[in-house]
C-alpha positions in Angstrom: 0.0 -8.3 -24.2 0.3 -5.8 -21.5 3.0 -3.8 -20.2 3.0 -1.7 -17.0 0.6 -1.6 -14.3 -3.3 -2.1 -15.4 -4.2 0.4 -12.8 -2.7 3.6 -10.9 -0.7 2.3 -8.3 -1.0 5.5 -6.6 -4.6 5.1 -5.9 -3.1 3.3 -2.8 -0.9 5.4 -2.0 -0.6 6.5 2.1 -2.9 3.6 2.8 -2.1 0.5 5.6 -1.8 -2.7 4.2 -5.5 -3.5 5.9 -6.5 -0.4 3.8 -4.8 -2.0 0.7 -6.4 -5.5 1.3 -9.8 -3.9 2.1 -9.9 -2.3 -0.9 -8.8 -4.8 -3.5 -11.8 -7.2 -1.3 -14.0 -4.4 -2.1 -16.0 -4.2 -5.3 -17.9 -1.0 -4.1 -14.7 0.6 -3.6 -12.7 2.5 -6.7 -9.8 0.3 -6.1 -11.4 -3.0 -5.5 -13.3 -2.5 -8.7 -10.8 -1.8 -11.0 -8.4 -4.4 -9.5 -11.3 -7.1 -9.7 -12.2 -6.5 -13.0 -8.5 -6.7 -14.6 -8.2 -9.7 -12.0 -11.7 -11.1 -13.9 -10.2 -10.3 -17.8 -6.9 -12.4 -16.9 -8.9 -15.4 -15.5 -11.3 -15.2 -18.1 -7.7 -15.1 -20.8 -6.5 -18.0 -18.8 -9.7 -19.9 -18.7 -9.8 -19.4 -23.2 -6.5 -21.2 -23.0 -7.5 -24.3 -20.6 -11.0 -24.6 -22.5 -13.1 -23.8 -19.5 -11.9 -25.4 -16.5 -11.7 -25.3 -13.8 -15.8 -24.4 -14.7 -16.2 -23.5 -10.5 -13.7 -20.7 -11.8 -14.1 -19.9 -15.4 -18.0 -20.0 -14.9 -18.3 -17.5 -12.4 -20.4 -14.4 -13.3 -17.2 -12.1 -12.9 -15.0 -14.5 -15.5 -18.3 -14.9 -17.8 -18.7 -11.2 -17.8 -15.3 -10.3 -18.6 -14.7 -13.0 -21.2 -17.4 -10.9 -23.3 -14.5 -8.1 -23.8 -12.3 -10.6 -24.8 -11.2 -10.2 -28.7 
């Protein structure tokens, strides 16, 4: 269980939306990393619960990666 923002909210603060978007796109970027990877332990939570599937999903490097962390 989780409460409260997984991340700093103001590390996208002063930015324009294409900023914002750019940067949760962006792996490479601080942002984009830390959003994908929390992104990548919820799907990887989600994909526990329905036992894999979608597989296009739940066996994507990112998902397989992250479901290594999960308890």
């Amino acid at each position: 269980m989780q409460s409260g923002s997984p991340f700093q909210p103001s590390a996208l603060k002063g930015l324009y939306w294409q900023q914002v978007a750019y940067n949760i796109a962006n792996p490479k970027s601080k942002p984009g990393h830390t959003i994908i990877g929390i992104t990548n332990l919820y799907i990887a939570a989600v994909c526990r619960v329905t036992k894999g599937q979608p597989k296009a999903v739940c066996q994507a490097p990112g998902v397989e990666s992250a479901a290594a962390s999960l308890l």
